[in-house]
N, C-alpha and C positions, 0 to 999 in steps of 0.2 A: 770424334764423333761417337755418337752411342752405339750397340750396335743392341737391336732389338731382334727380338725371333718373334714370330707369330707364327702361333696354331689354329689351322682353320679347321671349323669343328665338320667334320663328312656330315652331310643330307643323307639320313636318314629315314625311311618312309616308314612308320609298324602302323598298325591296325592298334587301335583301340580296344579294350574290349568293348562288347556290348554293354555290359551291364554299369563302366562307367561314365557311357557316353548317354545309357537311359535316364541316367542317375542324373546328370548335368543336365539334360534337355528336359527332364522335370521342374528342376529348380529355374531352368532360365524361363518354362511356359508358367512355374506358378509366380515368380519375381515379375514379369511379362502380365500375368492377368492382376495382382495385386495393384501393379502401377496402373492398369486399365482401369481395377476399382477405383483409386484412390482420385484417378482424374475427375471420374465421375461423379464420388462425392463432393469433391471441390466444385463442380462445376453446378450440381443440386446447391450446394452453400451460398455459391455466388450467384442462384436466380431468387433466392429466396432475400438474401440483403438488397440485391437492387428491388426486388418486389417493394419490400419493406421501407426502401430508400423513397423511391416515387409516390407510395402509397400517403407517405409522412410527408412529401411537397405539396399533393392534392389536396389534405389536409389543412396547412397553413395557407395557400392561398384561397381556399375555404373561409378558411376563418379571417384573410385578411379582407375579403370580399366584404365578410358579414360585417365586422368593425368598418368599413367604410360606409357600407350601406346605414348603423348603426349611429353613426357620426352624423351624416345628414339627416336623417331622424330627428337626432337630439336640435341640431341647427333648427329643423323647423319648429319644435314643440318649442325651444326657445324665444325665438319668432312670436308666435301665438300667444305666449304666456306674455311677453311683454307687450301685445298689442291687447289683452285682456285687462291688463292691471296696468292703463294706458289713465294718465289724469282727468281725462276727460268723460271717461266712463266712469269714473269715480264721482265725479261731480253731477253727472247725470244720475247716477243710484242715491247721491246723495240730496238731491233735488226731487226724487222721485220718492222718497222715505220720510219719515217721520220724525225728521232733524230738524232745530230751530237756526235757526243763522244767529248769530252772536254779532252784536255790534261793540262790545267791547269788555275789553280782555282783563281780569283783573289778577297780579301773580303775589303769592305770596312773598314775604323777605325774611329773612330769617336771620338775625343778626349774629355775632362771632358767640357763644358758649350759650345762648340759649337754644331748648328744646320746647320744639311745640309738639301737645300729645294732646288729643282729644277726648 
């Protein structure tokens, strides 16, 4: 078997001095307020991104509002346009104007390598 010694080190109590322990309790209340800053700026950073965040969703369903409402727009004015330029209103303007009616059709032919020029 081994044979081990242990030394137990005596409890000792001293006094500090002052001026190291001012020294330390400096550094731990300015380490202590730095990290109180530094939460704070993170915490100003993160109301301003989520700001930014919602502000840019309000935005798009904005705008996907508008493109919907913009889309049915278009459906109607297409609507209208094809009931405007509908055959039968054509035929009525064309009956109501100063058209001859054609009874018959005459077309010209044009045979393979000749050119007609007037």
């Amino acid at each position: 078997m081994n044979n081990v010694l242990t030394l137990e080190q005596p409890l000792i109590f001293r006094r500090k001095s002052s001026a190291k322990s001012s020294k330390r309790l400096f550094g731990f209340k300015l380490f202590l307020f730095l990290e109180i800053l530094a939460a704070a700026g993170l915490l100003v950073l993160y109301i301003f991104q989520v700001n930014g965040n919602v502000s840019e969703r309000y935005l798009i369903q904005d705008y996907q509002n508008r493109i919907k409402e913009l889309s049915q727009e278009n459906q109607k004015l297409e609507i209208s346009s094809s009931q405007e330029i509908s055959l039968e209103k054509m035929m009525l303007s064309l009956e109501n104007s100063d058209f001859e009616k054609t009874d018959k059709i005459n077309y010209i032919q044009i045979l393979d390598g000749q050119v007609v020029a007037k």
